[in-house]
C-alpha positions in Angstrom: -8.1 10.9 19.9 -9.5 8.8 22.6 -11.8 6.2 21.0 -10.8 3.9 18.3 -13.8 5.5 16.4 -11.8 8.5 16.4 -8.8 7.3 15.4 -10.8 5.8 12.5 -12.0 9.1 11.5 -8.7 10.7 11.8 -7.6 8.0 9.6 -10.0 8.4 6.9 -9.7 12.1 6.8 -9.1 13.3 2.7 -7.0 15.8 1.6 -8.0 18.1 -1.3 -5.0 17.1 -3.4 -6.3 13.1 -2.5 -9.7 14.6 -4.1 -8.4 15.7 -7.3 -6.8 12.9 -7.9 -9.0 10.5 -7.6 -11.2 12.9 -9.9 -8.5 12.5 -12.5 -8.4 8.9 -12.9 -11.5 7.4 -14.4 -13.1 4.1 -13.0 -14.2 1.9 -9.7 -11.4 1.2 -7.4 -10.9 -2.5 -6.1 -9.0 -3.1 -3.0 -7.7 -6.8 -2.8 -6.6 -7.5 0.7 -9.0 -5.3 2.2 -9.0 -7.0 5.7 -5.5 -6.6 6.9 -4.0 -3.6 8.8 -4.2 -1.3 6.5 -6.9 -2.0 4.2 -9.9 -1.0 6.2 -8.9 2.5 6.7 -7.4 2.9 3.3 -10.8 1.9 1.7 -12.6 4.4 4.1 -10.5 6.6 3.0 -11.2 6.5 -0.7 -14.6 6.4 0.2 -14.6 9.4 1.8 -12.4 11.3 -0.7 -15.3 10.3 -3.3 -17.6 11.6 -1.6 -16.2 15.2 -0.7 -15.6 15.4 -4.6 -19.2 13.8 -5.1 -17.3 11.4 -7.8 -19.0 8.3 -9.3 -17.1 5.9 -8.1 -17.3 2.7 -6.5 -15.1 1.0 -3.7 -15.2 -2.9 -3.8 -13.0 -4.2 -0.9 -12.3 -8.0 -1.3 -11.1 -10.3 1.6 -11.7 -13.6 3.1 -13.9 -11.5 6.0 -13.5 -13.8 8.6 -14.0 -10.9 10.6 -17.8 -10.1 10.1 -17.6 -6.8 12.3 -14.9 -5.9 10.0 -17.3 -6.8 6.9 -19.7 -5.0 8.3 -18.0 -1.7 9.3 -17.1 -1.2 5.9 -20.1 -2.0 4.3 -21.7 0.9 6.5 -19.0 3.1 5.4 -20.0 2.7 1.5 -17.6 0.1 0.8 -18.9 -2.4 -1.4 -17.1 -5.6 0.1 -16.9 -9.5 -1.8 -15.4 -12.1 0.3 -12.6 -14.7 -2.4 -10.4 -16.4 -1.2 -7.8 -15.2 -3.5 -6.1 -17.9 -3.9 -9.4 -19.9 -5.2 -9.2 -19.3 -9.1 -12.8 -19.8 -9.6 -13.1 -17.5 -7.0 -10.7 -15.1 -8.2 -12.1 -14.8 -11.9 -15.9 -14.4 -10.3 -14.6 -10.8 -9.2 -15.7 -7.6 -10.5 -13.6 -5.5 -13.0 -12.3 -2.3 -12.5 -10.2 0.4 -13.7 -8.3 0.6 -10.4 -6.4 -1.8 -8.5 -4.9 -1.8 -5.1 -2.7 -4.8 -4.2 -2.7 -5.7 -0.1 -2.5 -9.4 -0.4 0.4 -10.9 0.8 1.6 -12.5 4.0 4.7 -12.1 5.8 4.6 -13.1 10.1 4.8 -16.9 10.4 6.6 -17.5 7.1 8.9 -19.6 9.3 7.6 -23.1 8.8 5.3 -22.4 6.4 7.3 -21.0 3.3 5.0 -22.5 1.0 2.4 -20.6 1.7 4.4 -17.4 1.7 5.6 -17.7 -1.6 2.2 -18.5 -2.7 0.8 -15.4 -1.7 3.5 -13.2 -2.3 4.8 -14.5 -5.7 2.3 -17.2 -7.0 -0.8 -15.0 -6.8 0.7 -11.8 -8.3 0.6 -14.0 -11.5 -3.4 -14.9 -10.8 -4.2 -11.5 -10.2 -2.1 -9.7 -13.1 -4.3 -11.7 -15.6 -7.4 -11.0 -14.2 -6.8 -7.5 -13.8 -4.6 -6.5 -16.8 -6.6 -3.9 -17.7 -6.6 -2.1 -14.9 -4.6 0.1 -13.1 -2.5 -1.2 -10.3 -0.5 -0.6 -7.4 1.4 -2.8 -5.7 2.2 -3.1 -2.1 5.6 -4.3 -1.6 8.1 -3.5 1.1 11.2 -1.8 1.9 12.6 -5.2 3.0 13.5 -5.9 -0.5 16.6 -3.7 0.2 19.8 -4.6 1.3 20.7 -2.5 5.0 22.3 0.7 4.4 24.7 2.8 6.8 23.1 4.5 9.1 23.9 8.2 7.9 23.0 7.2 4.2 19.9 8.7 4.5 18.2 5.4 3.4 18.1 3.5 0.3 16.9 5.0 -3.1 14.8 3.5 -5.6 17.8 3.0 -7.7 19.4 0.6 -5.2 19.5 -3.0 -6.5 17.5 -5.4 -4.4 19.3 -7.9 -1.9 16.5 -9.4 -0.1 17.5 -11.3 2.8 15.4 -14.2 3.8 12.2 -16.0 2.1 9.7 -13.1 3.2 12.0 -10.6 1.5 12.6 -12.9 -0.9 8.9 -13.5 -1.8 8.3 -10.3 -1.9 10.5 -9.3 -5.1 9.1 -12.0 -6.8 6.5 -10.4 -5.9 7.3 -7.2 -8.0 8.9 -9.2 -10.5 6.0 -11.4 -11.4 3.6 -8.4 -11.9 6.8 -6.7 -13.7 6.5 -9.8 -16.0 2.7 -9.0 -16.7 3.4 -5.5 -17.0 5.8 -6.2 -19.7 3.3 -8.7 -21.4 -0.1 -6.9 -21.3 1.0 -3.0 -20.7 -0.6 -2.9 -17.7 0.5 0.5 -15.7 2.1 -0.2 -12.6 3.3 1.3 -9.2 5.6 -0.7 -6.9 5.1 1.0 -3.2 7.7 -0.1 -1.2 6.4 1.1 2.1 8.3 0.8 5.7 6.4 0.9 8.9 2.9 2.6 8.8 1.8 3.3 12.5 -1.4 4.4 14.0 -1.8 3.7 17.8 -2.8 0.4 17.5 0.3 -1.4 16.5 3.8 -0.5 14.9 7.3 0.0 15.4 5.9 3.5 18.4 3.9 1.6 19.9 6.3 -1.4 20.7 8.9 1.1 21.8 6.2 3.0 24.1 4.6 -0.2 25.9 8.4 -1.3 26.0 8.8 1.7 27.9 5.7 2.2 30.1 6.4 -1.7 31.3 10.0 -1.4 32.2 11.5 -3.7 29.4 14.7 -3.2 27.6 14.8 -1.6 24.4 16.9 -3.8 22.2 19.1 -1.3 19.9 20.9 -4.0 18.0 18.2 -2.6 14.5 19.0 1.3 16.3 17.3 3.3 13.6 14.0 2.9 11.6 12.1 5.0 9.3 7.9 5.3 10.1 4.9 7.4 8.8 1.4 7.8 9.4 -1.0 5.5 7.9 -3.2 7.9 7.2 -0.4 9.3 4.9 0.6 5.8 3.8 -2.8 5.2 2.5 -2.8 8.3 1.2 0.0 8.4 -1.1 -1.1 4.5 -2.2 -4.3 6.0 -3.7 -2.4 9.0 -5.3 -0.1 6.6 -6.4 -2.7 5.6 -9.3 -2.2 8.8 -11.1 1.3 7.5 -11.4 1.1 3.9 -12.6 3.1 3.8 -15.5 4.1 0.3 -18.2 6.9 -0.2 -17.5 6.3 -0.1 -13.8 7.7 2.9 -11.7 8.8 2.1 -7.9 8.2 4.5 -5.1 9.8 4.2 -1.4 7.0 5.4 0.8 8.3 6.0 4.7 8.6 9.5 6.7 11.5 11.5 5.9 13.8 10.9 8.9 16.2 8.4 10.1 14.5 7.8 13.5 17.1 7.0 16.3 15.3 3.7 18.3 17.5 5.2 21.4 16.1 8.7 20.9 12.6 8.1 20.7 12.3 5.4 23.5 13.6 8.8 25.3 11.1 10.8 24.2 8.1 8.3 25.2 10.0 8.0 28.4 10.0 11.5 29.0 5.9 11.6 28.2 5.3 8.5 30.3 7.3 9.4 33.4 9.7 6.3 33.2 13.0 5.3 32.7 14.3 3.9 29.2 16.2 0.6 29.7 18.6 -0.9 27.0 20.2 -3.7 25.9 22.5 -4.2 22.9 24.2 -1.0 21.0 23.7 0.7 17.6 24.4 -1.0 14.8 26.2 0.5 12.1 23.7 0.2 9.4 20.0 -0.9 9.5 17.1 -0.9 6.8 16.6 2.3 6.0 14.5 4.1 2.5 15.2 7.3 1.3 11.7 8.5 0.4 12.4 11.4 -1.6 10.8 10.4 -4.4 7.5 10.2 -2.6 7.7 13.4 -0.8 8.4 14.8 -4.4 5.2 13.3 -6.2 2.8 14.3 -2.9 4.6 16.6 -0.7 5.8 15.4 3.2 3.8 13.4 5.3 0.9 15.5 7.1 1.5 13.9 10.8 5.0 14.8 12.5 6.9 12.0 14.1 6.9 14.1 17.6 2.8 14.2 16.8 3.1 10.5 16.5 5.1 10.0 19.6 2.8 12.3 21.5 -0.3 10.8 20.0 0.9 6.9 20.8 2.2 8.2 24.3 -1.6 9.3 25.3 -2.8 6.1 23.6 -0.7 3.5 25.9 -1.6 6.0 28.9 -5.3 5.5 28.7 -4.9 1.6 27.7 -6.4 2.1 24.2 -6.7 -1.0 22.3 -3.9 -2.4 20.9 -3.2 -5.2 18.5 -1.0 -8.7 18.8 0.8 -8.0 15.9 4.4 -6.9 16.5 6.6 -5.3 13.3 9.7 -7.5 14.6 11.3 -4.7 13.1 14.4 -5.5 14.9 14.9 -8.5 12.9 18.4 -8.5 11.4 18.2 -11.9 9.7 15.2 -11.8 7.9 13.2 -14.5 9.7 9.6 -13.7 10.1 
């Protein structure tokens, strides 16, 4: 992959199992959020899946859009796209119905200073969007951050770990789950709560900080030493199987790759790719936030795309300058302050 329209591609790429899924459940699927990282190549995704198994579906994508390329893109991909501001009740009642729901909204960079508007999004408009939609279908984007840390040879946190956010992002983002929980509970709408950690394409995430870290001589800071990451290919993936699995009450699913990756280890293997020298700073903590994705791997099998085929594909990436994005994980963040 040399081309972001490659990447794309490789991105969007549906499995047969994704197929007979989406076969199985009936109805449109709306994805609310549709413009962030993810939900471009999530909704390309589906789109293609419904058209290998020439199913009669539509994919409504629903965003702000103040990217009109972005609009535009998927709109030429099949997507059906309405821009709402989400937020905007009117707004929010004017969208279309469907059987299936995706949940993308949120926001968590920059909730220093601007809590409000955190909790607005993360908790407030779960309630909004619950009414409108409790007939649907819905799965839920949340995040591993709702976890306390866990030692580092736990193997991650289960799903049967009690929350301990720490912070007002974390924070926001149970009442998050809890507010749709509430809905669940009150209307019997069937639920999924995907608490995903670190999706990566070349583009941004937790590899590619640790590569251009690498490639420009900076220190790795090990302080957060271990992290778990997956494919977002595979991420979006399992979000879309994940509506075969919606349940009232709501079932929660940790979605992350399957190892506990070493920060130390891999900054060694992009070094070795890049012909540099790995610089430190810090040491290993003793514990970090860390999911146990069993679970996951269980409902839809392990991720398709290796973490070396990561390494290697994000280590070619920052070689040939491919375009990255400004939007760091700060997955070193210990304190929870985003």
């Amino acid at each position: 992959m040399k081309t972001v329209e490659q990447l794309e591609a490789k991105l969007a790429e549906p499995t047969e199992r994704l197929v007979k899924d989406l076969a199985s459940v009936d109805g449109d699927i709306v994805v609310l959020g549709v413009g962030g990282k993810m939900g471009p190549s999530l909704a390309r995704l589906a789109m293609n899946a419904i058209r290998e198994g020439g199913l009669n579906k539509r994919v409504i994508g629903v965003s702000r859009f103040s990217n009109a390329e972005a609009r535009q893109e998927l709109e030429e991909a099949g997507v059906q796209t309405v821009s709402c501001d989400l937020l905007n009740d009117e707004e929010l009642r004017r969208l279309p119905q469907a059987a299936n729901v995706i949940y993308m909204a949120g926001n968590k960079f920059g909730t220093t200073g601007r809590e409000h508007f955190t909790w607005a999004m993360n908790t407030y408009l779960p309630g909004r969007v619950a009414e409108t939609y409790k007939d649907s279908r819905i799965v839920v984007f949340s995040s591993g951050n709702v976890y306390p840390f866990s030692a580092v040879g736990s193997g991650g946190v289960s799903e049967d770990t009690a929350p301990e956010p720490l912070g007002e992002y974390a924070q926001s983002c149970l009442g998050r789950e809890r507010i749709f929980e509430y809905f669940s509970h009150q209307h019997g709408t069937p639920m999924v709560m995907y608490r995903l950690n670190y999706a990566i394409d070349m583009r941004y995430g937790v590899l590619l900080e640790l590569a251009r870290g690498v490639q420009e001589g900076r220190a790795i800071d090990l302080t957060m030493g271990h992290a778990n990451v997956i494919w977002q290919g595979d991420a979006n993936e399992m979000a879309l199987r994940c509506l075969t699995r919606c349940t009232n009450p709501p079932q929660i699913v940790n979605v992350t790759g399957p190892e506990t990756m070493s920060i130390r280890w891999a900054a060694g293997e992009f070094a070795k790719r890049l012909g540099k020298e790995a610089a430190f700073t810090g040491t290993e903590s003793p514990n970090a936030l860390l999911s146990n994705a069993s679970k996951a791997h269980q409902w839809f099998g392990y991720p398709r795309v290796s973490l070396l085929q990561m390494i290697d594909w994000v280590a070619e990436w920052v070689q040939a300058g491919g375009t990255t994005w400004n939007k760091p994980t700060h997955f070193q963040e210990r304190k929870g302050k985003f």
